[in-house]
N, CA, C and O atoms as a GROMACS GRO file, in nm:
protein
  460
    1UNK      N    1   3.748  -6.915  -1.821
    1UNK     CA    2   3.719  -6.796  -1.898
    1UNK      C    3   3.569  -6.774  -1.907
    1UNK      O    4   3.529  -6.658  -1.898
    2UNK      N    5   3.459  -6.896  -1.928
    2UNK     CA    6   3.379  -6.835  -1.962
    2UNK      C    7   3.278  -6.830  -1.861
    2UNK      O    8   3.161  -6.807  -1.890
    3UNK      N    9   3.334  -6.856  -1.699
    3UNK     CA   10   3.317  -6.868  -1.540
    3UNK      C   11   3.321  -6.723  -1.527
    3UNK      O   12   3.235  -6.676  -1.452
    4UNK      N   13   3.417  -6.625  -1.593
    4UNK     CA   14   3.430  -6.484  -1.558
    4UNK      C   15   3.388  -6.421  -1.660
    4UNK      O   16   3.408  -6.300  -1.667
    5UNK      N   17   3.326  -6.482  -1.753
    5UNK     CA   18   3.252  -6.368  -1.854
    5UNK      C   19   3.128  -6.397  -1.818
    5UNK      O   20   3.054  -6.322  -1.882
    6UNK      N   21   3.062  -6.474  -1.742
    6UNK     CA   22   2.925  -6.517  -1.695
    6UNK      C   23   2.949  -6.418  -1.558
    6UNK      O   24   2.878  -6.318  -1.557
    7UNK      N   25   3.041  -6.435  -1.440
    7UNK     CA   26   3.066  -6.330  -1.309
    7UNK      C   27   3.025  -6.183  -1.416
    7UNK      O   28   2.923  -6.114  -1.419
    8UNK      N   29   3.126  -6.178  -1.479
    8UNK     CA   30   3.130  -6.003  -1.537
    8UNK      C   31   2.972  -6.014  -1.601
    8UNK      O   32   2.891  -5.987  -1.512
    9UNK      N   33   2.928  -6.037  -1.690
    9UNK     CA   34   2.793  -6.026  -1.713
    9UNK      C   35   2.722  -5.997  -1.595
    9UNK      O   36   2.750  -5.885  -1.552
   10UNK      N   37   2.624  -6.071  -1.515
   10UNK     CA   38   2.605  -6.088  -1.405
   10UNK      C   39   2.604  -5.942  -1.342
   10UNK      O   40   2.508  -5.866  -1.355
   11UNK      N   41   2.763  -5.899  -1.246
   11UNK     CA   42   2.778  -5.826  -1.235
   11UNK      C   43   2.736  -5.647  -1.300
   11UNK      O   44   2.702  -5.544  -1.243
   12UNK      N   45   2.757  -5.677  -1.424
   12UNK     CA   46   2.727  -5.550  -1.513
   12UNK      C   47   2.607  -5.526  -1.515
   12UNK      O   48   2.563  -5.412  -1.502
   13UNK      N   49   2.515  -5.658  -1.539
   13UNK     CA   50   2.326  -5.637  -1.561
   13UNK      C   51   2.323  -5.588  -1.367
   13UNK      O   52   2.262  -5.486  -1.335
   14UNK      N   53   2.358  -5.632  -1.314
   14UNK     CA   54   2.346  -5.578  -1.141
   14UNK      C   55   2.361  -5.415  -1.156
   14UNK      O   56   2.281  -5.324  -1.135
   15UNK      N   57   2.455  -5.416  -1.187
   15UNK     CA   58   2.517  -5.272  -1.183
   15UNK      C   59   2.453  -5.173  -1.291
   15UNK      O   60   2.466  -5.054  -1.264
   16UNK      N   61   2.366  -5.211  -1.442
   16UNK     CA   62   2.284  -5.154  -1.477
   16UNK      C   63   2.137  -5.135  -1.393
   16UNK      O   64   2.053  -5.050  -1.421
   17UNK      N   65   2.125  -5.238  -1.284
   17UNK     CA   66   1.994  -5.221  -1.244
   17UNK      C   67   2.000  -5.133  -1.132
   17UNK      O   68   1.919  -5.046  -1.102
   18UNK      N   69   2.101  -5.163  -1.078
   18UNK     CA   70   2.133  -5.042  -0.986
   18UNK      C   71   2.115  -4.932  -1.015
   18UNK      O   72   2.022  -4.873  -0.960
   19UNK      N   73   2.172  -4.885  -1.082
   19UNK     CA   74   2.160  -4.790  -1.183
   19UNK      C   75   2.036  -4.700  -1.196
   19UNK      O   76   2.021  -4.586  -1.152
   20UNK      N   77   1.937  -4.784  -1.276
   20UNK     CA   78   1.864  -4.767  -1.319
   20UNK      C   79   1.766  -4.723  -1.167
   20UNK      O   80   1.709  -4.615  -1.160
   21UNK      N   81   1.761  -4.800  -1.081
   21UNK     CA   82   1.666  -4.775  -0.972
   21UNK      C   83   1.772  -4.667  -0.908
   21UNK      O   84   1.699  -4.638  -0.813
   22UNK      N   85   1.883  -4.590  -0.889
   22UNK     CA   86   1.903  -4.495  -0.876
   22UNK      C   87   1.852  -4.332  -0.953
   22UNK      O   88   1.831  -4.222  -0.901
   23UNK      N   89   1.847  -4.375  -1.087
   23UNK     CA   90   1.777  -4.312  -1.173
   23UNK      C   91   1.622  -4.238  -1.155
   23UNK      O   92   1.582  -4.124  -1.180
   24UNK      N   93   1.556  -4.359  -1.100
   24UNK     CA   94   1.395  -4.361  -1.120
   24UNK      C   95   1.373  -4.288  -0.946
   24UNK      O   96   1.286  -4.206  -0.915
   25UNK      N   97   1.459  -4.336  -0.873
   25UNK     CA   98   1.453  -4.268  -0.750
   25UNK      C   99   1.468  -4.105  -0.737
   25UNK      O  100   1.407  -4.029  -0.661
   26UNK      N  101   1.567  -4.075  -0.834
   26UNK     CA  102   1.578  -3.933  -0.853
   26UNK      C  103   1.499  -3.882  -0.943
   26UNK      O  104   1.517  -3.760  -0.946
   27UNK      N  105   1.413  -3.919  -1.023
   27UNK     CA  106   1.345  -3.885  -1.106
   27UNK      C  107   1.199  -3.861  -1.008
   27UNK      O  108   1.138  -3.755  -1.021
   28UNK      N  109   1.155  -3.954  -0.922
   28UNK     CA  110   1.086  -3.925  -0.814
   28UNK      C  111   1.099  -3.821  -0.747
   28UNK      O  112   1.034  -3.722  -0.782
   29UNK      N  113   1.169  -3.814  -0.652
   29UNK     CA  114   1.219  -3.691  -0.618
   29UNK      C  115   1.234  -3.574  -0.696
   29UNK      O  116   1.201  -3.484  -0.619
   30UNK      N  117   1.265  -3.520  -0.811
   30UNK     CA  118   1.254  -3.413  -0.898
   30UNK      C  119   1.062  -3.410  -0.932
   30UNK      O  120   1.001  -3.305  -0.912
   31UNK      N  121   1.014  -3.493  -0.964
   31UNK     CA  122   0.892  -3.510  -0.972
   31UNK      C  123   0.809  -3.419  -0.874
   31UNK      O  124   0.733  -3.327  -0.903
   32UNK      N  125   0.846  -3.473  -0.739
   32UNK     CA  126   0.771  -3.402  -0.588
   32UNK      C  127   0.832  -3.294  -0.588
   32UNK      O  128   0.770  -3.211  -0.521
   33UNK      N  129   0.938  -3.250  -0.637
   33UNK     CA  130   0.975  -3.101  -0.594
   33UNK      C  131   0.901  -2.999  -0.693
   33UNK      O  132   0.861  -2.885  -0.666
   34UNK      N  133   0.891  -3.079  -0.830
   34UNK     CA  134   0.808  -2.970  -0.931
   34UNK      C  135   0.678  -2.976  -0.876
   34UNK      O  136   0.642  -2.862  -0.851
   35UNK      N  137   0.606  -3.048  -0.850
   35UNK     CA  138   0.465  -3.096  -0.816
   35UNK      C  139   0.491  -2.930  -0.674
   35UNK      O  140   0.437  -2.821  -0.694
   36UNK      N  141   0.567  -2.953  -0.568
   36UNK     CA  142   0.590  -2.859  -0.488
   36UNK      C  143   0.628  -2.714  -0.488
   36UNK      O  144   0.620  -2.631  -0.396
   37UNK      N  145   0.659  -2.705  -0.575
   37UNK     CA  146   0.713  -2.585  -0.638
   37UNK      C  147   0.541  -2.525  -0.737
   37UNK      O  148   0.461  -2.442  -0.694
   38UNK      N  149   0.536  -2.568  -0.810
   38UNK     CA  150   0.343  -2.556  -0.838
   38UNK      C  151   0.258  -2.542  -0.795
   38UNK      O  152   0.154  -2.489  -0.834
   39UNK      N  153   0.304  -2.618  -0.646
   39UNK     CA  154   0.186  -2.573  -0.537
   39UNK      C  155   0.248  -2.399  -0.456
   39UNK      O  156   0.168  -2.317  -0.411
   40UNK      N  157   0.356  -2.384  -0.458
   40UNK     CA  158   0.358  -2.281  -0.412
   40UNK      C  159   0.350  -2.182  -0.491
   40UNK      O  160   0.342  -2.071  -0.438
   41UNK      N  161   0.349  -2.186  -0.598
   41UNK     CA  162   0.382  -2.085  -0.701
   41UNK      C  163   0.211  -1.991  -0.740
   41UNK      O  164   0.181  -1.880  -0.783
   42UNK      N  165   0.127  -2.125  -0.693
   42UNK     CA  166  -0.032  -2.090  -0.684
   42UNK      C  167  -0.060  -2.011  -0.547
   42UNK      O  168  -0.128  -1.914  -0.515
   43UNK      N  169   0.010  -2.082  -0.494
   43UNK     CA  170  -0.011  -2.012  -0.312
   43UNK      C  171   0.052  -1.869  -0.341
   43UNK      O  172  -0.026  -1.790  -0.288
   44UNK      N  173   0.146  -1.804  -0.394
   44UNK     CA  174   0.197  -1.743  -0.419
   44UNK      C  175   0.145  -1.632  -0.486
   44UNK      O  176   0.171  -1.517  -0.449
   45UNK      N  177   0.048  -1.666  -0.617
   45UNK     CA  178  -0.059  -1.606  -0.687
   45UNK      C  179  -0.187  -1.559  -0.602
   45UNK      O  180  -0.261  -1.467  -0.636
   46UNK      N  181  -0.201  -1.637  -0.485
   46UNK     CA  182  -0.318  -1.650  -0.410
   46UNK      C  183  -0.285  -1.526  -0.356
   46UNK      O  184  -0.336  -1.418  -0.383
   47UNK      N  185  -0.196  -1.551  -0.276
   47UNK     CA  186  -0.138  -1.413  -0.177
   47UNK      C  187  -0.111  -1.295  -0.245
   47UNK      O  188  -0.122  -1.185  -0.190
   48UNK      N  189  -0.073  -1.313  -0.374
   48UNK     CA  190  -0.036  -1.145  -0.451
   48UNK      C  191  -0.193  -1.147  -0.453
   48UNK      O  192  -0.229  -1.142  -0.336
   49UNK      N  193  -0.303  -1.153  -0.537
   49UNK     CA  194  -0.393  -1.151  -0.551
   49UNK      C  195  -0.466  -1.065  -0.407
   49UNK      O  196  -0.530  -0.960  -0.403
   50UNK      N  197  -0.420  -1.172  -0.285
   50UNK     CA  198  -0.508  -1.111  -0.152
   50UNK      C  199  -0.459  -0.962  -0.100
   50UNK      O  200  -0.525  -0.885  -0.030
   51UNK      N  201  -0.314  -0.941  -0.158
   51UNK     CA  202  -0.250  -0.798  -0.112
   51UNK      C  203  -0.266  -0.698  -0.194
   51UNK      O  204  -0.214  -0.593  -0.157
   52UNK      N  205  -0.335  -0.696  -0.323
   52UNK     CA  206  -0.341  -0.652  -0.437
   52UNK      C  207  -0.512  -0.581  -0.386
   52UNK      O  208  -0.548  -0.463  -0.389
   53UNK      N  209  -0.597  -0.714  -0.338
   53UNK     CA  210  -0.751  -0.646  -0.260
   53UNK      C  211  -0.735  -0.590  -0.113
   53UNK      O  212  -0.810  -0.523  -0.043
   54UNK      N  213  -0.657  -0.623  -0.100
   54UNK     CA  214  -0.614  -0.546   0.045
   54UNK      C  215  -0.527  -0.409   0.020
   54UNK      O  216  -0.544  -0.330   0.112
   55UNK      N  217  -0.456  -0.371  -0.060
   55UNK     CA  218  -0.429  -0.268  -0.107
   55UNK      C  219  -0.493  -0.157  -0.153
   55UNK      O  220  -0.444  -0.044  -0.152
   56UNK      N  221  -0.638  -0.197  -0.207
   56UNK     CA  222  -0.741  -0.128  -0.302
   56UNK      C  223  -0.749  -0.027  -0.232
   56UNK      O  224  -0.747  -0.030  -0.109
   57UNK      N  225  -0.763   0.123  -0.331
   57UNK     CA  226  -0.815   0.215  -0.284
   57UNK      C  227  -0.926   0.241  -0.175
   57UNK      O  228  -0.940   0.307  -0.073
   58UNK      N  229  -1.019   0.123  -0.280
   58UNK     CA  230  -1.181   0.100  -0.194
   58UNK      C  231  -1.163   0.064  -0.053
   58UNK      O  232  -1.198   0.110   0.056
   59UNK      N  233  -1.099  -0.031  -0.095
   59UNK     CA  234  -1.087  -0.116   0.069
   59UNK      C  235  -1.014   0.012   0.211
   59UNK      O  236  -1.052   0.028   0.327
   60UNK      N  237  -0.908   0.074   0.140
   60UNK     CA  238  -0.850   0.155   0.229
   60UNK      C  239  -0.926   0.221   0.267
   60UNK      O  240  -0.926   0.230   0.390
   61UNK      N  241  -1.037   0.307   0.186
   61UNK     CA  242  -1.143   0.453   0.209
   61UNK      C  243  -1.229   0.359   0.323
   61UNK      O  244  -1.235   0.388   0.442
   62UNK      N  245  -1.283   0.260   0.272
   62UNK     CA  246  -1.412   0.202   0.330
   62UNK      C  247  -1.340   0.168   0.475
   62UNK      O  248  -1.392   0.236   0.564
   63UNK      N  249  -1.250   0.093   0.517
   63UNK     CA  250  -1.170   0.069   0.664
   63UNK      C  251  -1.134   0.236   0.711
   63UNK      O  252  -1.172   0.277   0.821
   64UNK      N  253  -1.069   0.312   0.628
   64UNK     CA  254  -1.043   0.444   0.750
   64UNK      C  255  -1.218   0.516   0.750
   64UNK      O  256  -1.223   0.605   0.835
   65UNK      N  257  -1.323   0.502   0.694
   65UNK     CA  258  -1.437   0.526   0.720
   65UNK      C  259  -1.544   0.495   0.839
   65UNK      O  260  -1.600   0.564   0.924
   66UNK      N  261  -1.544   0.301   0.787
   66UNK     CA  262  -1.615   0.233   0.911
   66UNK      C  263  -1.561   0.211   1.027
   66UNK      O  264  -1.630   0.233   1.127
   67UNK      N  265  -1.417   0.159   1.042
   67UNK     CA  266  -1.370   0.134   1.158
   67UNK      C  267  -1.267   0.275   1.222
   67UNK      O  268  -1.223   0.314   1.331
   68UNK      N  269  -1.265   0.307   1.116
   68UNK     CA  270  -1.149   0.420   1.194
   68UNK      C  271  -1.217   0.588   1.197
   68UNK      O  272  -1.158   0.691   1.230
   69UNK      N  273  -1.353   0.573   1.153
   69UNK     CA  274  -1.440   0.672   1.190
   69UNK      C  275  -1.389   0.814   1.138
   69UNK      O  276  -1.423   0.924   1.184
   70UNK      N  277  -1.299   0.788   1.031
   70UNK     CA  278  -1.279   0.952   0.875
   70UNK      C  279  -1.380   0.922   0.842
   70UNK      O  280  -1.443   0.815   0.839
   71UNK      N  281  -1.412   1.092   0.797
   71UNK     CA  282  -1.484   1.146   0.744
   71UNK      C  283  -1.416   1.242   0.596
   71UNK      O  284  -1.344   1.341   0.611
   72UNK      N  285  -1.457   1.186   0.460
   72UNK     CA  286  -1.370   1.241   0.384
   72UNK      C  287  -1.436   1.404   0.391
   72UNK      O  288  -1.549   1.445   0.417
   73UNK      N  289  -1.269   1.493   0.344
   73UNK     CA  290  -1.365   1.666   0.362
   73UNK      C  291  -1.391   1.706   0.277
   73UNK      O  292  -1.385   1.681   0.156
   74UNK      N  293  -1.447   1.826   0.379
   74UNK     CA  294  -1.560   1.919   0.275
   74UNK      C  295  -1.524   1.988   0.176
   74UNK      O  296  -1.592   2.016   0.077
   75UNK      N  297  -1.349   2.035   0.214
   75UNK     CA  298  -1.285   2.096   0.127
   75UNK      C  299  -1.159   2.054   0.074
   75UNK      O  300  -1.088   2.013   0.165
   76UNK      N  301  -1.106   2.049  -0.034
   76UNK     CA  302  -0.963   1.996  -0.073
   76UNK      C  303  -0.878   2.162  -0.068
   76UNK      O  304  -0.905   2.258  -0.140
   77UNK      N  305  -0.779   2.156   0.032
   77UNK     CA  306  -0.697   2.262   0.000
   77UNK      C  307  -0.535   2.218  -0.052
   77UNK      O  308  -0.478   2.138   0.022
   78UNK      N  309  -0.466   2.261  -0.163
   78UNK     CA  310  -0.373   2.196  -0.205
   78UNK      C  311  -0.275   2.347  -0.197
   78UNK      O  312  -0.292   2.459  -0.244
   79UNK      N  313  -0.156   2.277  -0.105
   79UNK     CA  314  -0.046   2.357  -0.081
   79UNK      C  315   0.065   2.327  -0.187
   79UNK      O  316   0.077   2.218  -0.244
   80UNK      N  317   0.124   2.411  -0.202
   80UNK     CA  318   0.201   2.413  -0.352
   80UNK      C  319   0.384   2.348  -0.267
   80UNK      O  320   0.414   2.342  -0.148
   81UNK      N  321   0.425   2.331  -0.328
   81UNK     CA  322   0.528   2.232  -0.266
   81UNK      C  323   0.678   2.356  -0.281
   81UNK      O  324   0.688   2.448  -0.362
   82UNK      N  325   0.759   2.324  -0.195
   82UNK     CA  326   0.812   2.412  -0.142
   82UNK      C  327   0.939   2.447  -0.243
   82UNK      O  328   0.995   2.343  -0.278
   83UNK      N  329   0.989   2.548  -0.289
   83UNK     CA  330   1.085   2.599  -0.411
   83UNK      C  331   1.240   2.640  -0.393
   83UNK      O  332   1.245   2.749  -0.449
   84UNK      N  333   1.295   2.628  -0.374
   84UNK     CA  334   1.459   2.652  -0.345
   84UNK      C  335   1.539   2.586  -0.301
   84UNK      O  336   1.550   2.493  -0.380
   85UNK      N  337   1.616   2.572  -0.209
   85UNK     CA  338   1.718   2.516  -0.143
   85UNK      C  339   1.672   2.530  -0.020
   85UNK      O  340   1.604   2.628   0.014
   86UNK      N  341   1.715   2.407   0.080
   86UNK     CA  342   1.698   2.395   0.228
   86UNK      C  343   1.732   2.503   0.304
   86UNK      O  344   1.653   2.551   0.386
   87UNK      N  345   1.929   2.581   0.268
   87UNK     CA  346   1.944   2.660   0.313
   87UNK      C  347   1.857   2.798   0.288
   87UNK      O  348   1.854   2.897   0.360
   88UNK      N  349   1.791   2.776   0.172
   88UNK     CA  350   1.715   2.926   0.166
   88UNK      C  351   1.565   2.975   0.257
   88UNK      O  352   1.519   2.897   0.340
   89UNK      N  353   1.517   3.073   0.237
   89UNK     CA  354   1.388   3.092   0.342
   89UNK      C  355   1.291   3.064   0.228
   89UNK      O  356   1.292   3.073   0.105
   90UNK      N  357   1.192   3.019   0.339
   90UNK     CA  358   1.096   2.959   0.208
   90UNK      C  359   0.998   3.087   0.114
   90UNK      O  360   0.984   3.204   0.151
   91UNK      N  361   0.947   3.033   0.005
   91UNK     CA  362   0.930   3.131  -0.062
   91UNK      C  363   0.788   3.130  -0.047
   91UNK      O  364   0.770   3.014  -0.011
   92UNK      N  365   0.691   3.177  -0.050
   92UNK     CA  366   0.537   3.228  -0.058
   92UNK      C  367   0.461   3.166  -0.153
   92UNK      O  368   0.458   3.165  -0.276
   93UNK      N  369   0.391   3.106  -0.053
   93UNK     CA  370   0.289   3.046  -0.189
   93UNK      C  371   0.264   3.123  -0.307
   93UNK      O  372   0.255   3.246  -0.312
   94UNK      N  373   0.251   3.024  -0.419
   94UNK     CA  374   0.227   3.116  -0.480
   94UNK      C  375   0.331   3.225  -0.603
   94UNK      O  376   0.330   3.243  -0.724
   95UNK      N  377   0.393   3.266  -0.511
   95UNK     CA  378   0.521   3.340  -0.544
   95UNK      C  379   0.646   3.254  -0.613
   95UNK      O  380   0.690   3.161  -0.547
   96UNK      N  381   0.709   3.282  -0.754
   96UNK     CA  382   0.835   3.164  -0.837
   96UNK      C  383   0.964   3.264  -0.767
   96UNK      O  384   0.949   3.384  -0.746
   97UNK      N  385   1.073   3.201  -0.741
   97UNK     CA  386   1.159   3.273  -0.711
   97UNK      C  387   1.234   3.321  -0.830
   97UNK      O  388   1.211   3.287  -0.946
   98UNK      N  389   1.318   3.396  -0.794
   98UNK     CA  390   1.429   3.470  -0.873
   98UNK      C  391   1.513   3.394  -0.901
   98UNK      O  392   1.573   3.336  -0.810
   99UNK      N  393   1.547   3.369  -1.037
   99UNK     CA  394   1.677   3.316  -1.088
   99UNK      C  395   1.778   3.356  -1.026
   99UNK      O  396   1.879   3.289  -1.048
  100UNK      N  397   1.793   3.461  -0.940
  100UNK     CA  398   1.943   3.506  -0.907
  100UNK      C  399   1.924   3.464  -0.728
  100UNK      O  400   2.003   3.478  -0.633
  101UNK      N  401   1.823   3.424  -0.734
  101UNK     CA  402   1.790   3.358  -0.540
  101UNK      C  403   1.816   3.206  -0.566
  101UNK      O  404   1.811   3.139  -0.463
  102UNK      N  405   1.841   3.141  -0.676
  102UNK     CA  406   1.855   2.994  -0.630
  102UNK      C  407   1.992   2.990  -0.702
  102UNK      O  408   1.998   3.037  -0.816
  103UNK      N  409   2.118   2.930  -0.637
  103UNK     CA  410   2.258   2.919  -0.720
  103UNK      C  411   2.309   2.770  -0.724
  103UNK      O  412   2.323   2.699  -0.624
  104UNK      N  413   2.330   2.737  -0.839
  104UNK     CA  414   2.361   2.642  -0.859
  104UNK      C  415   2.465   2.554  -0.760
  104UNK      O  416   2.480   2.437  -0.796
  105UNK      N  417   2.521   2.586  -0.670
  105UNK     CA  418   2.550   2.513  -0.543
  105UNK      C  419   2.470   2.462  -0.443
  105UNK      O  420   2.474   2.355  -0.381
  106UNK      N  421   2.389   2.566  -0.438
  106UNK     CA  422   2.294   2.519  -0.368
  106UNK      C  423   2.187   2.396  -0.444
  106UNK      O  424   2.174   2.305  -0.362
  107UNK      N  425   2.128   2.372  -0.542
  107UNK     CA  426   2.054   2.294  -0.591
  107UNK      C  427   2.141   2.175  -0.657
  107UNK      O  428   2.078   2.070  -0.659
  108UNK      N  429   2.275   2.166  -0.713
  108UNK     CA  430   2.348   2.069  -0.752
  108UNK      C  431   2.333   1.928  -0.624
  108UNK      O  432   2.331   1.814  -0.669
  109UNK      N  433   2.325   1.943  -0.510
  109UNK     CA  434   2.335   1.839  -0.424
  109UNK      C  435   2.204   1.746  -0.422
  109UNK      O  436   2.215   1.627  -0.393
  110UNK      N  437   2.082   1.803  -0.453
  110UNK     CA  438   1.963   1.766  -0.428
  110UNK      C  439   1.897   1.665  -0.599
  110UNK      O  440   1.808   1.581  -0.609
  111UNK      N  441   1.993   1.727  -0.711
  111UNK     CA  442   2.008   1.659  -0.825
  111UNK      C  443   2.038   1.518  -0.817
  111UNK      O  444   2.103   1.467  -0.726
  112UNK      N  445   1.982   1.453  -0.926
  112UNK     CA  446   2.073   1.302  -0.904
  112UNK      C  447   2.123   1.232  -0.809
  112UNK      O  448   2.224   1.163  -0.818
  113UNK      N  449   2.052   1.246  -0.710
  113UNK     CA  450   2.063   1.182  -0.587
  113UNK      C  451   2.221   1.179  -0.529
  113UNK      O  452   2.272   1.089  -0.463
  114UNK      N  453   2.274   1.284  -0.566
  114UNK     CA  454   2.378   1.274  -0.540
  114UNK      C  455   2.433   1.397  -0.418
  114UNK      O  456   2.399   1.513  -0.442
  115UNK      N  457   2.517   1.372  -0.289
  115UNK     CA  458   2.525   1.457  -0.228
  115UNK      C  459   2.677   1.493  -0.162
  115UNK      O  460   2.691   1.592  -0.090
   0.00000   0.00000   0.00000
């Protein structure tokens, strides 16, 4: 009896140490993945950051300027954006159409993205 409560002891402290260095092994491993995950998450910041100055207004004007040789103009002319339905003829700058020229069939499709 006390041949197999010394085996079972034995056994059990084995099998806690096992254990335990299964434990610490995965705890390692979770360790390097946060540590990895931190590093990308900066790399990550880095790159929004670099597309954010690469995006800039500035940067855009100054590249279609120096390398792509625009010239901003002399004049701004602003065309007024176009009023009715596809099927209709377009209307004149300028000019609002008639309530009784645009019908609600015609403009219901172009609503709410719905068609």
């Amino acid at each position: 009896m006390v041949v197999v409560a010394a085996v079972a002891a034995v056994v059990s402290l084995f099998a806690l140490a096992a254990f335990h260095a299964m434990l610490v092994s995965g705890q390692v491993a979770l360790d390097e993945l946060g540590s990895r995950v931190a590093d990308e998450q900066g790399r990550y910041e880095s790159l929004r950051l670099e597309v954010a100055s690469l995006e800039s207004p500035e940067r855009v004007v100054a590249v279609a300027q120096e390398q792509l040789g625009m010239v901003p103009p002399e004049e701004i002319i602003w065309l007024p954006a176009p009023t009715g339905s596809p099927d209709q003829a377009p209307v004149t700058a300028g000019a609002a159409p008639e309530v009784s020229q645009v019908s609600w069939g015609a403009v219901k499709p172009y609503l709410g993205g719905t068609r």
